[in-house]
NULO-693583 format. One record per atom (N, C-alpha, C): x, y, z; atom name; residue number from 1; residue in three letters. Coordinates in nm, 2 decimals. Layout:
BEGIN
u v w a k r
X Y Z CA NUM ALA
...
This chain:
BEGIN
u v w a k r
-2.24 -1.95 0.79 N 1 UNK
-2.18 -1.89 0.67 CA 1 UNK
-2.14 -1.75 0.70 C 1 UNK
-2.04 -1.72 0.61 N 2 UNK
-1.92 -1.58 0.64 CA 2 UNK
-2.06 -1.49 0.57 C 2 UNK
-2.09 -1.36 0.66 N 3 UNK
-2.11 -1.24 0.56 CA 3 UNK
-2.01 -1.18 0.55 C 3 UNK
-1.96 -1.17 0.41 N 4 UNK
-1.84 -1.12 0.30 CA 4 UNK
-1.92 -0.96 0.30 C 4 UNK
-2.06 -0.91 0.30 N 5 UNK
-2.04 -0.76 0.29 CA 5 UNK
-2.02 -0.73 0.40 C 5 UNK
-1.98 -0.76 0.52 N 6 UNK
-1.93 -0.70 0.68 CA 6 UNK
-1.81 -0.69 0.64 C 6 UNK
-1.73 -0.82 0.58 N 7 UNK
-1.59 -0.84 0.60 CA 7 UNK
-1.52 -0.74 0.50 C 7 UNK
-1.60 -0.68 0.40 N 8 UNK
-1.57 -0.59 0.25 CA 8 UNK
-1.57 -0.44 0.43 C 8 UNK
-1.68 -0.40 0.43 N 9 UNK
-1.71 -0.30 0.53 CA 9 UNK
-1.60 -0.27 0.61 C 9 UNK
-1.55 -0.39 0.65 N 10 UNK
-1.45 -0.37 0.78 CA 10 UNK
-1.33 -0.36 0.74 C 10 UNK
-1.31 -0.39 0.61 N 11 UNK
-1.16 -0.40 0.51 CA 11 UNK
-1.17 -0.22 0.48 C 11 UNK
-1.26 -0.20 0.43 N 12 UNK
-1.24 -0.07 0.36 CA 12 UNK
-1.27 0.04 0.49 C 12 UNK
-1.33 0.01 0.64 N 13 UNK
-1.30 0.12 0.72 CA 13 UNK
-1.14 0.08 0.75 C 13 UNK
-1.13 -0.02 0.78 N 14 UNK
-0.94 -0.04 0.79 CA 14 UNK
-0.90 0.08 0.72 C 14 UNK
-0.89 0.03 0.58 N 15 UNK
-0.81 0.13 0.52 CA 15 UNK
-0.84 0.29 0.55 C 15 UNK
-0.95 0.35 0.56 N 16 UNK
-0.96 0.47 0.59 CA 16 UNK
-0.91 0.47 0.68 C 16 UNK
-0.93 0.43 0.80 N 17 UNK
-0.81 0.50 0.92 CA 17 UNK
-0.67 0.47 0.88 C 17 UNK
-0.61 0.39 0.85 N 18 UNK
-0.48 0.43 0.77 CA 18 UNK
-0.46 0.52 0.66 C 18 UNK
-0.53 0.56 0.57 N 19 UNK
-0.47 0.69 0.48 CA 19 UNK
-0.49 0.84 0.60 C 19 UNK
-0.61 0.83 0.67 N 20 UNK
-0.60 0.91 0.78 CA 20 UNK
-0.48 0.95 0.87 C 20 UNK
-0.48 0.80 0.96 N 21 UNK
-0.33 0.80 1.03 CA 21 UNK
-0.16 0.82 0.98 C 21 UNK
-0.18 0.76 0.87 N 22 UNK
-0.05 0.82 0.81 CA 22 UNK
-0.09 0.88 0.63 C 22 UNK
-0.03 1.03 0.70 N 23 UNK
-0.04 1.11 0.56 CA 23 UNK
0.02 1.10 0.45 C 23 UNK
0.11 1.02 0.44 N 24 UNK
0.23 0.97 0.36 CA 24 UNK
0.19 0.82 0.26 C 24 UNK
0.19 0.88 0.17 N 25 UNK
0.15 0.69 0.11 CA 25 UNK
0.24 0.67 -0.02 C 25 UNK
0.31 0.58 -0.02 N 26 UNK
0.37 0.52 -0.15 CA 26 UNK
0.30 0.38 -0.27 C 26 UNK
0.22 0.41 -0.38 N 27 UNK
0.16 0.29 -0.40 CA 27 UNK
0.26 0.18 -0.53 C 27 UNK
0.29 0.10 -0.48 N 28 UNK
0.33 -0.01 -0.58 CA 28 UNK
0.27 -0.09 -0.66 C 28 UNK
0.23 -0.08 -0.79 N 29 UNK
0.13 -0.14 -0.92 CA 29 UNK
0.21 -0.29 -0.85 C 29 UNK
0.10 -0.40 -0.86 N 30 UNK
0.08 -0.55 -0.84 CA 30 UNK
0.07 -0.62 -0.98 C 30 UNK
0.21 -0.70 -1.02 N 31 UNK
0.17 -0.72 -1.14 CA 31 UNK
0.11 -0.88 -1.16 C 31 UNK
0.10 -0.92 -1.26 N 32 UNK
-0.01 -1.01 -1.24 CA 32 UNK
0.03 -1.16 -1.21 C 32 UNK
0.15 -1.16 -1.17 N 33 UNK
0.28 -1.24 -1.15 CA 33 UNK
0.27 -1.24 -0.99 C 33 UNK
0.24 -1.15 -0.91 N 34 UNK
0.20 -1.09 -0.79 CA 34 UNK
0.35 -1.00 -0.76 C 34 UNK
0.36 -0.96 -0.60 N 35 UNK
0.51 -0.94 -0.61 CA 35 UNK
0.64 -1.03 -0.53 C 35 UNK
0.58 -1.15 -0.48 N 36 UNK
0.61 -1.25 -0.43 CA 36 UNK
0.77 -1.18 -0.35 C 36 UNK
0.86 -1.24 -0.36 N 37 UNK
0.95 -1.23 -0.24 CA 37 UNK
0.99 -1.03 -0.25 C 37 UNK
0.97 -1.00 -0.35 N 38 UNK
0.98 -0.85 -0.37 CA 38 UNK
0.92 -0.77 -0.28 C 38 UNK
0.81 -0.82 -0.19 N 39 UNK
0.67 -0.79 -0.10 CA 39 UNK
0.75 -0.77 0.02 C 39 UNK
0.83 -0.86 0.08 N 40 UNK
0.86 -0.93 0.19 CA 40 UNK
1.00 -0.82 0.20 C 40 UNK
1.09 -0.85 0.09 N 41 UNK
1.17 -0.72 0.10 CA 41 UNK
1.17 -0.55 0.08 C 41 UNK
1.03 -0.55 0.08 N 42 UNK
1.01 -0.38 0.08 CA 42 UNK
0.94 -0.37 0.24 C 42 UNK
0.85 -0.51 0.28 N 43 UNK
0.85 -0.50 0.42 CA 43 UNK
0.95 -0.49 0.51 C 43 UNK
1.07 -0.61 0.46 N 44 UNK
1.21 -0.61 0.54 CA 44 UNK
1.26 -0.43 0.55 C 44 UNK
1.25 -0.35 0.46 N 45 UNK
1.30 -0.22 0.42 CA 45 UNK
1.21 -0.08 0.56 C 45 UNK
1.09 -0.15 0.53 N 46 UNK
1.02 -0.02 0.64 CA 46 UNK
1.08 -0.11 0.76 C 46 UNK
1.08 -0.23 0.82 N 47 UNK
1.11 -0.23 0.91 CA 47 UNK
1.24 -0.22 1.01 C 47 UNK
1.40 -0.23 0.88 N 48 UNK
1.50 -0.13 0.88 CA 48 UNK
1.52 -0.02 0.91 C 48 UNK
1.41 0.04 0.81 N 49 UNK
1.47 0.21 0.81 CA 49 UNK
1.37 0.30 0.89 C 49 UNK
1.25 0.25 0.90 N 50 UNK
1.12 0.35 0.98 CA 50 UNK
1.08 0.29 1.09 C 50 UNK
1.06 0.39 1.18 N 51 UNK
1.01 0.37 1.33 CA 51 UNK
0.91 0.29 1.35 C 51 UNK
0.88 0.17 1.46 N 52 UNK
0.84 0.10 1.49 CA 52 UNK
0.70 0.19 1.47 C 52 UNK
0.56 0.19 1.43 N 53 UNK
0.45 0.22 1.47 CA 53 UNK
0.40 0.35 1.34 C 53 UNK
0.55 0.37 1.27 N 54 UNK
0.54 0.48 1.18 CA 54 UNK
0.49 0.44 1.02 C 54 UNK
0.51 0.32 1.03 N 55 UNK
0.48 0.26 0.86 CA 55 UNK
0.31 0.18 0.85 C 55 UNK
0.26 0.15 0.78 N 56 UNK
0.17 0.08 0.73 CA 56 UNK
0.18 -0.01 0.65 C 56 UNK
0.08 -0.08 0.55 N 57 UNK
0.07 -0.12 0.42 CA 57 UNK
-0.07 -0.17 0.39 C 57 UNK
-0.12 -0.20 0.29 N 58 UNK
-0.27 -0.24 0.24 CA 58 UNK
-0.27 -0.21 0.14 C 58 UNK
-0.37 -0.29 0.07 N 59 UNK
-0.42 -0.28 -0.08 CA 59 UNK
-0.48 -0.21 -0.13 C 59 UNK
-0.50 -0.19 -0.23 N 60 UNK
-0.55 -0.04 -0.34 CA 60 UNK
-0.61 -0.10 -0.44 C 60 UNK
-0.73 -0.10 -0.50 N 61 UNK
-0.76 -0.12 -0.63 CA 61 UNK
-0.79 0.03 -0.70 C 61 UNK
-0.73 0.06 -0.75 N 62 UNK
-0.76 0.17 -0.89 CA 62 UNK
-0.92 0.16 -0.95 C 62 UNK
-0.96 0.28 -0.95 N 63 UNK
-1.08 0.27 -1.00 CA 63 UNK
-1.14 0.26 -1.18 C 63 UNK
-1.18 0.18 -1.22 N 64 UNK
-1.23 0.09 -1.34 CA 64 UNK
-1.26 0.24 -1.43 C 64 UNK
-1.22 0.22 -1.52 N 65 UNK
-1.24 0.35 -1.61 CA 65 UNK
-1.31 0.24 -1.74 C 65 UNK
-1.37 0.34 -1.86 N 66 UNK
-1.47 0.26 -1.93 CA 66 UNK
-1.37 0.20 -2.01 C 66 UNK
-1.36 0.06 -2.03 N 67 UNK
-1.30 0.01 -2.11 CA 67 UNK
-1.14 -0.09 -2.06 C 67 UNK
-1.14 -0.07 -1.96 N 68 UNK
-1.00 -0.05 -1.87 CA 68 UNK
-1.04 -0.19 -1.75 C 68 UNK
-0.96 -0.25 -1.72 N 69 UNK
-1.00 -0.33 -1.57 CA 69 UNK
-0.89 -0.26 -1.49 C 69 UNK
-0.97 -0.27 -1.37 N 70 UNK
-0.92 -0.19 -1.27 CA 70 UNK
-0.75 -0.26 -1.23 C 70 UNK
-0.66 -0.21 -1.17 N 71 UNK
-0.54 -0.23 -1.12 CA 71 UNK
-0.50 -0.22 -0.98 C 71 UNK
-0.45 -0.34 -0.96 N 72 UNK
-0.44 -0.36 -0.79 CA 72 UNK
-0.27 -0.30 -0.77 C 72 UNK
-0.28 -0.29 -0.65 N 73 UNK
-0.13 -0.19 -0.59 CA 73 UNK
-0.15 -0.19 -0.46 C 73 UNK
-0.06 -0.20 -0.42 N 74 UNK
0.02 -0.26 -0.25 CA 74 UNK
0.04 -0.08 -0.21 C 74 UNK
-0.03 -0.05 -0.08 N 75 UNK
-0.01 0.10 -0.05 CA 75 UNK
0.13 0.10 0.07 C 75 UNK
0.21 0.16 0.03 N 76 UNK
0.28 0.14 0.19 CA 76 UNK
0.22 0.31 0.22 C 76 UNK
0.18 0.30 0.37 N 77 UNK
0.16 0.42 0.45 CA 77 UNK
0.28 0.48 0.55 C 77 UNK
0.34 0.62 0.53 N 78 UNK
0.43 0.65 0.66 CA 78 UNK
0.36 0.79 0.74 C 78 UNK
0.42 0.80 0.84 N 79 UNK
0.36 0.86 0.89 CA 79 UNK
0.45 1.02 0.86 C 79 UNK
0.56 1.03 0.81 N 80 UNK
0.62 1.13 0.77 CA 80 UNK
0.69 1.15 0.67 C 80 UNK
0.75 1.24 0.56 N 81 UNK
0.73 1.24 0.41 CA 81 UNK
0.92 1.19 0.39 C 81 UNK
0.98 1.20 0.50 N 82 UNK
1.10 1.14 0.48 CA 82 UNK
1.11 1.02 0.48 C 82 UNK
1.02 0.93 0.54 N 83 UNK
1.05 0.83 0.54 CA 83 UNK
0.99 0.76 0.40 C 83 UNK
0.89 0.81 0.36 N 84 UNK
0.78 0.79 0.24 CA 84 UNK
0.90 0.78 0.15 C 84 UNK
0.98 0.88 0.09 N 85 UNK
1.06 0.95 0.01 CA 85 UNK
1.18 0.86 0.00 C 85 UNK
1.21 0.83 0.11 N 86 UNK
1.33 0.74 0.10 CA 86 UNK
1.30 0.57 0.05 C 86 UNK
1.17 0.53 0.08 N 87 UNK
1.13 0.41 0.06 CA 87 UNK
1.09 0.41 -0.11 C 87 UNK
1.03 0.49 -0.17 N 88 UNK
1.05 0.60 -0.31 CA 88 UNK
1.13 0.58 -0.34 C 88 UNK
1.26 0.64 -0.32 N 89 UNK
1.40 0.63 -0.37 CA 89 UNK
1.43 0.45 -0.36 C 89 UNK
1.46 0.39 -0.29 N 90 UNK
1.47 0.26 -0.27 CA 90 UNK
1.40 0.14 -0.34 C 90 UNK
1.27 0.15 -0.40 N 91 UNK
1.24 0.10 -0.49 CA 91 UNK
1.13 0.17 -0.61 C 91 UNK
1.20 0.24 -0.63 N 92 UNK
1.29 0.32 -0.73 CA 92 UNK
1.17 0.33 -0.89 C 92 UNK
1.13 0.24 -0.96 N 93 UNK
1.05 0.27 -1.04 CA 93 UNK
0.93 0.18 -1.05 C 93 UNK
0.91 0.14 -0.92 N 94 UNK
0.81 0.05 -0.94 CA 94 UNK
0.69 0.14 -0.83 C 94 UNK
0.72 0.25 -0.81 N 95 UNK
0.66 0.29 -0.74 CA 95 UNK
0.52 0.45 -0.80 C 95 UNK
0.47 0.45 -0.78 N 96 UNK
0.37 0.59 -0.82 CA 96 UNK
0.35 0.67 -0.70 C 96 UNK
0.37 0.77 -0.73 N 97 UNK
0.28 0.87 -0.63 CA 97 UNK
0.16 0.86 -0.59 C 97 UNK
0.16 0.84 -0.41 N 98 UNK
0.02 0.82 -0.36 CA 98 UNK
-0.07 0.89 -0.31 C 98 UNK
């Protein structure tokens, strides 16, 4: 049998070394519909426009406030704020500051 609290551990050091390694983060709200081929074209987009090794991505849950369920969001990580900014501009209102 899987221990799921290693696999939780190892998910969430992941992600700290990514907000670490890249300073830059764009987060996209996940709506409850998911973002199905919308996902794959913001991937097709970092891998167009940003340098091989410069981009990231991973998940984000928002933290549960009283009364509220928490909210999931797709992080893209870059490693420098132009490229963050352009990816921002590109999809355009579906995005929050990260």
């Amino acid at each position: 049998m899987r221990n799921y609290r290693i696999v939780r551990k190892k998910e969430a050091d992941r992600k700290k070394q990514a907000d670490r390694r890249f300073p830059y983060h764009v987060d996209l709200p996940v709506p409850v519909s998911g973002l199905g081929r919308g996902l794959t074209g913001m991937s097709d987009w970092c891998c167009d426009n940003a340098p091989i090794g410069a981009w990231g991505m991973s998940t984000v849950r928002s933290e549960r406030h009283k009364g509220e369920a928490p909210a999931d969001f797709v992080r893209f990580h870059f490693m420098n704020a132009a490229d963050a900014e352009a990816f921002r501009k590109a999809w355009g209102e579906l995005t929050r500051q990260g």
